[in-house]
Steps between C-alpha positions, in 0.01 A plus 500: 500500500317820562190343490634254789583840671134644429348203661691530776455850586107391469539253737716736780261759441219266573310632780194292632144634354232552703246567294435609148440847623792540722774499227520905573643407791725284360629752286576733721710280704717476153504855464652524821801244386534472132719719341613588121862523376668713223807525291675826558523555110133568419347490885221291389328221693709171373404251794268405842678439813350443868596556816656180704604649831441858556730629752792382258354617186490178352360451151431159312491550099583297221870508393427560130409849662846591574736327234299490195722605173246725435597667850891501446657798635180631669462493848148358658319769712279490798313805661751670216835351667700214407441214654755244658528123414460255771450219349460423139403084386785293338411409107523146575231512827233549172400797757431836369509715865714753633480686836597875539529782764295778411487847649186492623284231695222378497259214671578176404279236349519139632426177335133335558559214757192371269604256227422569123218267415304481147247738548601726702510907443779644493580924451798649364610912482803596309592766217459295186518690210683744635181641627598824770133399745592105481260221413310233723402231346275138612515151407430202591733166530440290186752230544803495744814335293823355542786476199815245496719687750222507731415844493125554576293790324162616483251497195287811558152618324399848505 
């Protein structure tokens, strides 16, 4: 499941390359709108988030961010205040996604009218690892699949 969550937040965050050497720019339009979450018990980064519609400080994340067991009786933070569920995926949609109000907004990131084709580049920025400066990472699309509820997801190589 998280990994179906990964992929997607690869795929929203996909912004259209124009060149090898322009990925800078790239990443500094996900600076602008990707944002880490923390638990209030140890204030450490725990999960990415990014910005869906600024003027209502409107975050997507993965639910698994928010009701984890490890999580239980910690409240989620953003810009240090608690955020405010949305909407948070049903179990049985086989989503992992949850939408929250933060206190803060940012600019939002839209989805590529270009579809994903084998081949293609594709960018991502988030706070794996915890990591307090965030990552970016490249790859390229390897093989786009589909399993038996007709789900599609993306083979990536780095």
């Amino acid at each position: 499941m998280r990994q179906v969550v990964g992929i997607l937040v690869v795929v929203l965050l996909w912004l259209a390359p124009v060149g090898a050497s322009s990925w800078e720019v790239v990443v500094r339009r996900l600076r602008l709108s990707v944002i880490s979450l923390a638990c209030s018990a140890h204030d450490r980064i725990s999960c990415t988030a990014f910005s869906i519609h600024e003027q209502n400080r409107l975050y997507l994340t993965a639910a698994h961010c928010t009701d984890s067991p490890e999580l239980q009786g910690e409240t989620v933070t953003a810009f240090g205040q608690p955020i405010v569920v949305v909407y948070q995926s049903s179990p049985e949609s086989g989503l992992d996604l949850l939408v929250f109000r933060a206190a803060e907004g940012r600019p939002a990131l839209h989805l590529s009218p270009r579809p994903l084709e084998r081949g293609r580049q594709l960018g991502s920025f988030g706070f794996g690892y915890g990591l307090p400066g965030g990552m970016f990472r490249t790859g390229y699309v390897s093989s786009l699949l589909v399993d038996g509820l007709g789900q599609s997801f993306l083979w990536l190589d780095n």
